[in-house]
Residue, then its C-alpha position, 0 to 999 in steps of 0.5 A: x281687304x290689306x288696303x282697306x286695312x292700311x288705310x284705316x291704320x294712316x287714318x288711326x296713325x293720322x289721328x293719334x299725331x294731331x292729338x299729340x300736336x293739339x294737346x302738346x300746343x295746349x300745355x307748357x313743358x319740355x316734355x309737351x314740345x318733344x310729344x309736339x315734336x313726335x306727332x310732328x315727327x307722324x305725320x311727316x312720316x305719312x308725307x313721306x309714305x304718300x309720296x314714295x310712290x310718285x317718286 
């Protein structure tokens, strides 16, 4: 059940970075580079959690 659970949350967490990344692309502005910037920011985060176990 935790994993289904956890799995879910990347999917959502997952999701939620590339509407950040899409809808900042989409605009012009500072503040719509650095929402860019924090999806890209989710999603190397991900990266990170699915590797950590084979290292």
């Amino acid at each position: 059940m935790k994993d289904n659970l956890s799995r879910i949350l990347k999917v959502v967490f997952f999701l939620f970075c590339m509407f950040l990344i899409i809808y900042g692309q989409r605009t012009v502005g500072r503040t719509f580079l650095f929402m860019q910037l924090v999806g890209l920011g989710g999603l190397l985060v991900l990266l990170w959690n699915y590797n950590r176990k084979f290292t």
